[in-house]
C-alpha positions, 0 to 999 in steps of 0.5 A: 285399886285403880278403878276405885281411884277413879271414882274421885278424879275430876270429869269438869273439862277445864280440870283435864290434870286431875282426870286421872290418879296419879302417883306421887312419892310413896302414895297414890292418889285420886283428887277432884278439887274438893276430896283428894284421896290416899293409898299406898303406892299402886305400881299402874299408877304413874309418878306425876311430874307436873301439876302437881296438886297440895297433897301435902294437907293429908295430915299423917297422923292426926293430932292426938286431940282429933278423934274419929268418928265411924260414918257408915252409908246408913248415917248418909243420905243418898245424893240426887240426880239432876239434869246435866247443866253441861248438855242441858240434859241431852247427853251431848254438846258441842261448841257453838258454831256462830259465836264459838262459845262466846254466848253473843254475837259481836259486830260494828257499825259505821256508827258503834259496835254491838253484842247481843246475845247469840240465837244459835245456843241462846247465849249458853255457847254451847249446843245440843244438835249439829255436826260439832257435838259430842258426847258430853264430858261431864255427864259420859253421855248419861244426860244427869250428874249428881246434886252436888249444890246440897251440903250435910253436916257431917261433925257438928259446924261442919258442912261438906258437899252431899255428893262427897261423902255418899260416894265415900261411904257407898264405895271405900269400907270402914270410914271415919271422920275427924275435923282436921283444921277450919277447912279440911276434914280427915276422913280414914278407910280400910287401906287409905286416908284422905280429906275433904273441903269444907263449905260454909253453912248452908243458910237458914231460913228467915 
């Protein structure tokens, strides 16, 4: 069940608190910022003290009004892959050396100071090549992430991330959606619930 926890934890490096599942009273959980999922109490999961996310919008039991829907991988169209925005596409970065992130270089004259745009990473901040780069964080290395820009409606007038609800369709048995407020949907499995952001809609073309 920890493994497939896993599939919905955050990899964004400034988010390093929701990188892991985590446990919290009676359930655990597994949340990138944007889905957050739900199942009973798994004993290799530790009771998070700190940094504790909203787990309290999963509603328990859903209004009587709400009804749900099944969604099956069938209704979903698959997300694509794109190149990683993080490496640029090489697998790898590090921190620019010359502005140490900062995207521009910074100095003074007698006169004025200045800012202009760093040649070392073309103002990005951060570089490919050099002795400080790693693996990236966001993409393990595998130069692509998934579009997550693309959005599908998933219950009439609501729109959600494509990405999202591929990997719950792809990965968790016997999903249902409902609407649980103006900003969440409820989505339920075989073993556990959950809920996931909703957007505004995508615009229309003129």
């Amino acid at each position: 069940m920890k493994d497939l926890l896993s599939l919905f934890v955050s990899t964004d490096p400034s988010h390093q608190q929701l990188h892991e599942p985590f446990s919290v009273g009676n359930h655990s959980y597994a949340t990138d910022g944007k889905i957050l999922i739900r199942v009973p109490r798994q004993p290799d999961i530790p009771e998070k003290t700190e940094d504790i996310p909203p787990v309290g919008v999963i509603a328990i039991e859903p209004p009587e009004c709400y009804i749900f829907s099944p969604l099956s991988a069938a209704d979903v169209p698959a997300a694509n892959e794109v190149p990683c925005d993080e490496c640029f596409g090489t697998g790898q970065v590090g921190l620019c050396h010359e502005c140490h992130g900062d995207g521009a270089v910074s100095f003074k004259s007698a006169y004025n100071g200045y800012a202009v745009p760093c040649k070392t990473c073309s103002g990005h901040g951060r570089v490919t090549e050099g002795h400080s780069v790693t693996t990236c964080e966001v993409c393990q290395g595998k130069k692509k992430t998934v579009d997550q820009s693309t959005l599908y409606e998933i219950l009439p007038g609501k729109w959600i991330p494509l990405f999202l609800i591929d990997l719950v369709v792809r990965n968790l048995e016997s999903v249902e959606v409902a609407p649980l407020n103006e900003y969440l949907v409820a989505i339920r499995f075989d073993g556990g619930d959950g809920c996931i952001g909703l957007c505004l809609p995508p615009e229309l073309p003129a």
